[in-house]
Structures are given as structure tokens and as C-alpha cells.
FILUM-40360 format. One line per 10 residues: number of its first residue (from 1); for each residue y, z, x of C-alpha. Coordinates in nm, 3 decimals, decimal comma. Layout:
# residues N
NUM> Y/Z/X | ...
END
This chain:
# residues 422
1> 4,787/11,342/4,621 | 4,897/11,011/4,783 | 5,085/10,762/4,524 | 5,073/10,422/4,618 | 5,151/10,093/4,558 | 4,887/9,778/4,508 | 4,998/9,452/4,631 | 4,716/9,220/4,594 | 4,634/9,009/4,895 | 4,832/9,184/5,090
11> 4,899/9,564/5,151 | 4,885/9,930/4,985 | 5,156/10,192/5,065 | 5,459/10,366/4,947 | 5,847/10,362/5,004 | 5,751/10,567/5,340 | 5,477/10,323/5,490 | 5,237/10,064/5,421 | 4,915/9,952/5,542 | 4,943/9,540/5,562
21> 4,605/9,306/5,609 | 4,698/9,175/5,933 | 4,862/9,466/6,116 | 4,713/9,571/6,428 | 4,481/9,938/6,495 | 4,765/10,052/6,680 | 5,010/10,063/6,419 | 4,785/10,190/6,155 | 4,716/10,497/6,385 | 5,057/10,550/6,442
31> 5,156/10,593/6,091 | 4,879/10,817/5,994 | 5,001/11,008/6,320 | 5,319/11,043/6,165 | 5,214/11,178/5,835 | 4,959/11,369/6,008 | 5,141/11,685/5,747 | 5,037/11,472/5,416 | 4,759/11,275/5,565 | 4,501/11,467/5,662
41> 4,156/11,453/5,794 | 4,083/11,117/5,959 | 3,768/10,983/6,095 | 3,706/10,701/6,314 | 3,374/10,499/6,270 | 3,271/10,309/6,509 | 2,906/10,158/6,642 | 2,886/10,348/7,002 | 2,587/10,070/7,150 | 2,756/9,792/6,984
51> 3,101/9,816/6,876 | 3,088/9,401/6,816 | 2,830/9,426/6,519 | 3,031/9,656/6,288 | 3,363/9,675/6,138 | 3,621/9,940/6,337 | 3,711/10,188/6,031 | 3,946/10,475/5,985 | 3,818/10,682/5,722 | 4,104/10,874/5,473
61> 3,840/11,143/5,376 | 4,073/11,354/5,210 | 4,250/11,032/5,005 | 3,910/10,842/4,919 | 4,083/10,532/5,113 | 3,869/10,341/5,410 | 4,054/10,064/5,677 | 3,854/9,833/5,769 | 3,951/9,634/6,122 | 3,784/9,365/6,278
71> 3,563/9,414/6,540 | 3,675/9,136/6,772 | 4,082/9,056/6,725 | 4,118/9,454/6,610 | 4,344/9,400/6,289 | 4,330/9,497/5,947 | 4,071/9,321/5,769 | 4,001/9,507/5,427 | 4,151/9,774/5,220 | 3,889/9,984/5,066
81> 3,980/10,334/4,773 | 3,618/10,404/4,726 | 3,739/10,782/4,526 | 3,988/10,696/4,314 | 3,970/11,065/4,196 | 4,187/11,191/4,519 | 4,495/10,932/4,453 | 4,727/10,768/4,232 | 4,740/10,392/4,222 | 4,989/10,170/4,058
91> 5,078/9,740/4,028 | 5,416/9,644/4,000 | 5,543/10,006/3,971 | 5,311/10,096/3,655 | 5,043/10,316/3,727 | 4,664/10,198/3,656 | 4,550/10,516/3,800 | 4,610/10,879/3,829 | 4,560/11,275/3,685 | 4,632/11,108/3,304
101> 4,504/10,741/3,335 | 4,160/10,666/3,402 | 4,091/10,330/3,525 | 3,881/10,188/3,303 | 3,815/9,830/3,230 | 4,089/9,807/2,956 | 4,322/9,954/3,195 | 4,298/9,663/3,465 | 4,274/9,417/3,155 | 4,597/9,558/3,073
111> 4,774/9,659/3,401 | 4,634/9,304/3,646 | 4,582/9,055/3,300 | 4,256/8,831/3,266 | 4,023/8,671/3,540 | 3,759/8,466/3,569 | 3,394/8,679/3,476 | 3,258/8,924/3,657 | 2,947/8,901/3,863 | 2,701/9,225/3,856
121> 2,479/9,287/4,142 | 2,152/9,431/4,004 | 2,086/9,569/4,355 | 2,366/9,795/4,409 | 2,417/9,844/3,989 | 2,782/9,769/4,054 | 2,979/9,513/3,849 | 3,213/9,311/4,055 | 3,554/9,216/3,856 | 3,748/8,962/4,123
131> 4,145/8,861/4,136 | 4,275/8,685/4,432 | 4,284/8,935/4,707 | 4,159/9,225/4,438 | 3,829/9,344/4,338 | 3,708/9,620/4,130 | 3,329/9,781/4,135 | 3,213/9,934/3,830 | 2,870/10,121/3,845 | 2,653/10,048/3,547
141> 2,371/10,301/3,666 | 2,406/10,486/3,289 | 2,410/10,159/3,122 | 2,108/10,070/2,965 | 2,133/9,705/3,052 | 2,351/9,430/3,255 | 2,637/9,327/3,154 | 2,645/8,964/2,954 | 2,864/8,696/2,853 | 2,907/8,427/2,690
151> 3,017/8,127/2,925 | 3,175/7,955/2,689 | 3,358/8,197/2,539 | 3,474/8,351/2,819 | 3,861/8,362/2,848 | 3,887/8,652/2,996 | 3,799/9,008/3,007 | 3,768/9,065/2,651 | 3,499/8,803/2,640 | 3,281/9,062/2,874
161> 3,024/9,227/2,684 | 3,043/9,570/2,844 | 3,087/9,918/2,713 | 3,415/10,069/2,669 | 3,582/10,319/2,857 | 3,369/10,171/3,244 | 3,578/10,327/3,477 | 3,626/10,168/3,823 | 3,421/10,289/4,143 | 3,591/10,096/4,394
171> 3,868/9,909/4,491 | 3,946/9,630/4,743 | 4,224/9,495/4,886 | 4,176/9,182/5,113 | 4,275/8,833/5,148 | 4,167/8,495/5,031 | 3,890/8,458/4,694 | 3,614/8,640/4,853 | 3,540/9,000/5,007 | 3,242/8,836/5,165
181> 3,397/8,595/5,339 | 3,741/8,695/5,427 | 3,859/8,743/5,757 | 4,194/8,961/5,895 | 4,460/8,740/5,862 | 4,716/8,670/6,096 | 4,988/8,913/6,208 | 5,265/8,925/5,939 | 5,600/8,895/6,152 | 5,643/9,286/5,949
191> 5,412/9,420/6,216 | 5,596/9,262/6,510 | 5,867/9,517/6,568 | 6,064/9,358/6,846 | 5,728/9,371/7,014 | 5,578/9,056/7,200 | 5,188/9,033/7,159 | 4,944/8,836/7,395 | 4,717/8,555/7,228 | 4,566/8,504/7,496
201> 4,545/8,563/7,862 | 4,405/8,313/8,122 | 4,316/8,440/8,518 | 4,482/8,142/8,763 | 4,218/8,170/9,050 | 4,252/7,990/9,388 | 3,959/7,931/9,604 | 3,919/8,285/9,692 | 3,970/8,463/9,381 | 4,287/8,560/9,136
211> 4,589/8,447/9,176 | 4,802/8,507/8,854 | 4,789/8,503/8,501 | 4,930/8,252/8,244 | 4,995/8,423/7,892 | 5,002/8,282/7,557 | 5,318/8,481/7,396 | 5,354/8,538/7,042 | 5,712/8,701/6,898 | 5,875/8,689/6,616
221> 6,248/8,478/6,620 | 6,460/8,514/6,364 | 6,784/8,394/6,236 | 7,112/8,516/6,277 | 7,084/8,790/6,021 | 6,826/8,776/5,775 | 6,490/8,852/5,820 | 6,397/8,618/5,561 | 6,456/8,343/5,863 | 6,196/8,483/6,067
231> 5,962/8,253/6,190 | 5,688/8,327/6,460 | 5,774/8,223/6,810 | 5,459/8,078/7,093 | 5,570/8,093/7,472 | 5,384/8,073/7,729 | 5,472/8,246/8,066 | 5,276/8,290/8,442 | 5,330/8,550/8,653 | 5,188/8,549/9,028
241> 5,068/8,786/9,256 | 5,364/8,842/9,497 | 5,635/8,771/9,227 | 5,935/9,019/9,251 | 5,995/9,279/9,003 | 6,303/9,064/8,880 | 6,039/8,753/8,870 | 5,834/8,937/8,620 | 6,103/9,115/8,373 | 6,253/8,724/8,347
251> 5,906/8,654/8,245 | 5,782/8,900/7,998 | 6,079/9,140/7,960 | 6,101/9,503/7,983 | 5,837/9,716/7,958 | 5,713/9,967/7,729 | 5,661/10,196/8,006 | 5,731/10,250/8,426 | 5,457/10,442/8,561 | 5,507/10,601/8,906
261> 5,157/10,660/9,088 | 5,160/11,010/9,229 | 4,797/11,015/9,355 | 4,548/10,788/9,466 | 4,180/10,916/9,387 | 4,004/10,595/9,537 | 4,158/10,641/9,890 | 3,804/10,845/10,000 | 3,668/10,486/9,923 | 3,897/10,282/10,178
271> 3,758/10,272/10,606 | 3,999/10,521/10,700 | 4,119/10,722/10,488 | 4,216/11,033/10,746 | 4,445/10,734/10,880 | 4,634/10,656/10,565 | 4,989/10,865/10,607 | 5,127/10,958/10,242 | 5,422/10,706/10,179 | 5,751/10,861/10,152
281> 5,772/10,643/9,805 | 5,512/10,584/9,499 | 5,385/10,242/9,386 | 5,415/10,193/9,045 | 5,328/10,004/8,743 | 5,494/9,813/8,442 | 5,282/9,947/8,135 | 5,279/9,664/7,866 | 5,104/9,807/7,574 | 5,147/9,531/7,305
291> 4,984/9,311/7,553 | 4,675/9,557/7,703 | 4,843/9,421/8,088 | 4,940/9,702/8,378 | 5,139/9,506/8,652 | 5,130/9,732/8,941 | 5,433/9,670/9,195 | 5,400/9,769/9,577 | 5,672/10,062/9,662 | 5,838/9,891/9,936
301> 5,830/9,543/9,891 | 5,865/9,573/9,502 | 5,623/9,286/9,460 | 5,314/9,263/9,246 | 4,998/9,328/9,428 | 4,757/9,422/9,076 | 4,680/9,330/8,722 | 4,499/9,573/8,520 | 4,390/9,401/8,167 | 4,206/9,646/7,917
311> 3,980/9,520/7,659 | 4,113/9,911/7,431 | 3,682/9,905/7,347 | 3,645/10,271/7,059 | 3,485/10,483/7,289 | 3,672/10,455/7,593 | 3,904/10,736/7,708 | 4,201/10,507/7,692 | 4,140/10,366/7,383 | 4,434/10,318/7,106
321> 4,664/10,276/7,422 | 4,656/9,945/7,504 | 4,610/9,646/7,239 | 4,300/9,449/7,331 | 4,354/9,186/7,570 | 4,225/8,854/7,509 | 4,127/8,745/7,846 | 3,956/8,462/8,022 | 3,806/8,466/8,368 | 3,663/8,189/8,570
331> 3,431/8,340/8,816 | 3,268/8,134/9,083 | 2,875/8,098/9,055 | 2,713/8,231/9,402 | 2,380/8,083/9,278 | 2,157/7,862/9,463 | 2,243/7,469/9,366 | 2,562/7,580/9,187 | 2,837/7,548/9,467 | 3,181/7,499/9,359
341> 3,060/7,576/8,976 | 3,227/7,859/8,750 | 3,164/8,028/8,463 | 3,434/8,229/8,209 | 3,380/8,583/8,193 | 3,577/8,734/7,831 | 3,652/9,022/7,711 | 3,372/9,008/7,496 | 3,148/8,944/7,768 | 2,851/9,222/7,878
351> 2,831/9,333/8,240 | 2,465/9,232/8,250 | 2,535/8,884/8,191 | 2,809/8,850/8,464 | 2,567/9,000/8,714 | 2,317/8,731/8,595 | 2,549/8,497/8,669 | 2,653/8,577/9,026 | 2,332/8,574/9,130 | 2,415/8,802/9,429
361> 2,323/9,224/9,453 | 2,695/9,396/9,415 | 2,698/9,728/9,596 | 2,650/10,037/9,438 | 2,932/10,140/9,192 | 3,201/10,384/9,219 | 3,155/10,649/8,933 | 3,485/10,720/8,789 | 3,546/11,031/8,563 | 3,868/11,082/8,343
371> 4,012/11,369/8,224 | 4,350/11,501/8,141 | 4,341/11,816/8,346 | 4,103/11,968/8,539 | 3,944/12,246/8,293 | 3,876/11,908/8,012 | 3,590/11,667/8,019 | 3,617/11,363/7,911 | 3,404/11,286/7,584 | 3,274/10,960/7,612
381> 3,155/11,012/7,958 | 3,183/10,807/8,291 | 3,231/10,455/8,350 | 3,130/10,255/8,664 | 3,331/10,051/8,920 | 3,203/9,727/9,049 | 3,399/9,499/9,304 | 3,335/9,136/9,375 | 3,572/8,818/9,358 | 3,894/9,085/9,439
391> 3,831/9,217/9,092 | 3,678/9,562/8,957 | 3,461/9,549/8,647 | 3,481/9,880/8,488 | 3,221/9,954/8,311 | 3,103/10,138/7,965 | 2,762/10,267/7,924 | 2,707/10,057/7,687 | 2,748/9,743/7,936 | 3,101/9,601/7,769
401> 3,384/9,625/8,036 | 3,681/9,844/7,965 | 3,920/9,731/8,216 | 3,898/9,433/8,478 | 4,172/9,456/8,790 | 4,241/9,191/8,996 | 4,391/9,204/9,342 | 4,588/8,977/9,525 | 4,496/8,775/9,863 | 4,456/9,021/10,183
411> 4,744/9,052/10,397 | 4,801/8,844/10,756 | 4,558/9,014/10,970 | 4,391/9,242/10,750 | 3,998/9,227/10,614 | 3,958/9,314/10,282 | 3,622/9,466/10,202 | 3,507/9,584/9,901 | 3,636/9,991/9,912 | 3,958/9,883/9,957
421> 4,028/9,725/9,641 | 4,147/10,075/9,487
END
């Protein structure tokens, strides 16, 4: 059984880990990867049609504990122990909970001191007890009546006219004065790690599509030796299409991984491929997870000739990999009376909608399958390649793009068509 600590407003964990509002999916998998041995049992919850509408949540079955991360910006949001039964809870090292304390409502009065009254929902038959960044639910379903009070008597819990021994049904740890309306907060420097993290991401186009990318950097500086000087750091940094590998570590620094292509599976797509002579060396790519951007360089010129940025949508086969990256695209409008306008394409935006907004038929997509060896299939199933504006749209069934790659102008002499943007 997990023992943990309760820091209102901000986090619940041990000496070992901690969960903090604020921290990013990534690192939340990662430490329940780690104490895979102790944690056990983890379910990921996720709307499939319309992973926008509904909170992202990992599900503790086995601890009664539920994380609940923001659809959109992907960080922790709300702390929920909805069985307080399968762990052991404790506030400024007492314990309020566990195998020989019950939490009842004397317990919190004793263990987290008075509050303002509580508000019961006859709907749900839940009583709602609220600190700053705390809440308790009590269920009043064998109570023969609703809680009352006397408002002007009401100095704290012992005001409440409720029945002795109410134990607690849930528990929620978030931030601000409301669980309705609170919202993930921002990263706590904590979470950075010596990691950078995008903001944002904007697409530099010239008149014939991409031409770099201009990143909004965010890192956490600190002082010569104490942490307590840490402050967070914005930068913002461009990187071009035909900037030397050199160019780009100056820029954004090392990566967190070099990744040699061995194989290209798109070359059946390109005019000739019978032509194409296998190159003595490998292209390969700068893998920058903390900032969902692949920077592929070209083997013998060691310049950049592709940006890959991944949106990391549940229900794509590289999801958890990347961080999602906040990008913005101007695409140019091919529509009748709308020369020389653009419209920004998001990562929030549906494929649908871009389409709309082109206004021209795209060719039929390339159907790409992933799997990590040839006996597996890949469990979400296929997504769907389309080219236009030297980018590829890949595409989820569910019409949200999982990956956009942009390409950089066509060589001297050569015609770029649409099969040979892989």
C-alpha cells in the first residue's frame, strides 16, 4: 500500500517521487514506469473520436488514485484518490488516513483545521468540504437528510450539522479555490530537468512554402548554486532549412537523441525509384523530445533538409514520445478571390477543415502502417499521408493530424512533385 504525502495546491508523493500539478504526461509516465514493481496496473483513458473534449487520465486502479491532464497543453491538471481504502495518506507528516485511521470528518477537522462551509450537491449526494487547492467528498446516501448550518454560526467545521464518524469518498488535489474552474498550472521549474521545452513553434514560409521555424524556448536558469535562485528563462531561436548541423546545436543544443535512417519505405513513391543507388552513408535526424521537433540532416552535406513536428495525440503509435508541439502554420488559400491570403493551420486543427480551406482536390493519400517488427500490428491502425505546400499532413482516423513535415525548397534543376516529398 502506497504512503503518501498531501501538499495542498500542489502535489502528492513520497521521498521516492511525486506527482506535481503542472508536470508534463511524459514525466508522470516515466515515474510510474519506474515503479512499475510497486505500481501496478495502469490504465490510460482517453476519448478515441475526440481526444479535445475530455480530460487525458492515467488511472492507478490498484492505488484508488486518478491523474487528470489537460486535453490541450497535456499537463497535470487534477489529483484525484477516489478509494481511499487502497492507500495511506498523510499532511505535514501526520497521517489522516490509513489501516487504523479512518478519515472521517473529525479527522480532517483535526489533521487540515477549519474552512469555510461545505456545499452538498443533492444530485450526486456528495458533500463537498473545500480548502485552497483541497477538497473532500463525503456521500450522504445513508443520511436521512442534507446536511445544515447555521450561517451565522458557522466558524468552522464544528458549526456543520452532520453526523459523526462521515468518512471521506474522495479527495482532490488541484490548484486555485475551485475544482470547477481550475486549470493545469504552469510548469514548476521541478519538472524542467535540464530540459528546454517549446511554447510555441511558428512555420517561417516564403512564397513557395516553409522555410524555417522560429521557437519560443522556455528553460529554467538558475543561480550559481542554489536552486532556490531558479527563475524560468524565454528565448527565442530560428533555425532554417539549409542551416549546418553546427548552425542548429548553437541554436537549440544537443539533442536527446541522433537517429541514423537505415531504410527509406517511401522511395516506391518517388519517379524512379529503380534509379535511386543506396548511398554509401545514412541521413539522419536530431530527435528533440522535450520539444515534439525531428530535424532531419542530409548525409553528405550535413545540412537540414526536414522538420518533423508531432502533435504526441493518445492514440497514435508514437504517442508518449514526443511532447506535444505547439505549432502554427500559415498556409496559402488556393481559393477563388483569395490570392495572396493565408490561413493558420494548429495543432489543434482537423484535417477536414484545412482541406476546406485549400479549396483544391489533394491526390490520393499514401497509407502508412507502423509496426515494430514485422510479426506486430500496430493497434491504433493506419494513418494517411497527404502532400501539398512541401508539407505532409499525417493523418488519424479521427481527422486530427499526428505529425506535419515540412520540406525545404527543390534543388537547382530539380522538379519537386508531390511523391517525392518522402
Amino acid at each position: 500500500m502506497l504512503d503518501l504525502e498531501v501538499v495542498p495546491e500542489r502535489s502528492l508523493g513520497n521521498e521516492q517521487w511525486e506527482f506535481t500539478l503542472g508536470m508534463p504526461l511524459a514525466q508522470a509516465v516515466a515515474i510510474l514506469q519506474k515503479h512499475c514493481r510497486i505500481i501496478k496496473n495502469v490504465q490510460v483513458l482517453y476519448s478515441e473520436q475526440s481526444p479535445l473534449s475530455h480530460d487525458l487520465i492515467l488511472n492507478l486502479t490498484q492505488d484508488g488514485i486518478k491523474l487528470l491532464f489537460d486535453a490541450f497543453n497535456q499537463r497535470l491538471k487534477v489529483i484525484e484518490v477516489y478509494d481511499l481504502t487502497k492507500v495511506k495518506l498523510k499532511y505535514c507528516g501526520v497521517h489522516f488516513n490509513s489501516q487504523a485511521i479512518a478519515p472521517t470528518i473529525e479527522q480532517i477537522d483535526q489533521s487540515f483545521g477549519a474552512t469555510h462551509p461545505g456545499v452538498y450537491n443533492s444530485a450526486e449526494q456528495l458533500f463537498h468540504l473545500n480548502f485552497r487547492g483541497l477538497s473532500f467528498s463525503f456521500q450522504l446516501d445513508s443520511w436521512t437528510e442534507a446536511p445544515k448550518y447555521e450561517p451565522n454560526f458557522a466558524h468552522g467545521l464544528a458549526s456543520l450539522q452532520i453526523p459523526h464518524g462521515a468518512t471521506v469518498k474522495r479527495m482532490y488535489i488541484y490548484s486555485g479555490n475551485s475544482l470547477q474552474d481550475t486549470k493545469a498550472p504552469v510548469m514548476p521549474l521541478s519538472c524542467f530537468l535540464g530540459n528546454v521545452y517549446a511554447e510555441s513553434v511558428d512555420v517561417l514560409r516564403d512564397g513557395t512554402g516553409p522555410s524555417g521555424l522560429r521557437l519560443r524556448l522556455l528553460a529554467a536558469g538558475c543561480g550559481p548554486s542554489l536552486l532556490a535562485d531558479a527563475k524560468m528563462r524565454v528565448f527565442e531561436r530560428s533555425v532554417y532549412f539549409g542551416d549546418s548541423c553546427q548552425d542548429v546545436l548553437s541554436m537549440l543544443g544537443s539533442p536527446h537523441k541522433v537517429f541514423y535512417k537505415s531504410e527509406d519505405k517511401m522511395k516506391i513513391h518517388s519517379p524512379s525509384p529503380h534509379k535511386q543507388v543506396p548511398s554509401k552513408c545514412n541521413d539522419y535526424f536530431f530527435n528533440y523530445f522535450t520539444l515534439g521537433v525531428d530535424i532531419l540532416f542530409d548525409a553528405n552535406t550535413h545540412k537540414v533538409k526536414k522538420f518533423v513536428l508531432h502533435t504526441n495525440y493518445p492514440g497514435h503509435y508514437n504517442f508518449n514520445i514526443y511532447h506535444r508541439c505547439e505549432f502554427k502554420i500559415p498556409l496559402a488559400i488556393k481559393k477563388e478571390n483569395a490570392d495572396g491570403q493565408t490561413e493558420t493551420c494548429t495543432t489543434y486543427s482537423k484535417w477536414d477543415n484545412i482541406q476546406e480551406l485549400l479549396g483544391h482536390p489533394v491526390e490520393k493519400p499514401v497509407v502508412l502502417h507502423r509496426s515494430s517488427s514485422p510479426n506486430n500490428t500496430n493497434p491504433f491502425g493506419s494513418t494517411f499521408c497527404f502532400g501539398l505546400q512541401r508539407m505532409i499532413f499525417e493523418v488519424m482516423q479521427n481527422n486530427h493530424i499526428a505529425s506535419v513535415t515540412l520540406y525545404g525548397p527543390p534543388r537547382p534543376g530539380a522538379h519537386l512533385r508531390t511523391a517525392e516529398l518522402s
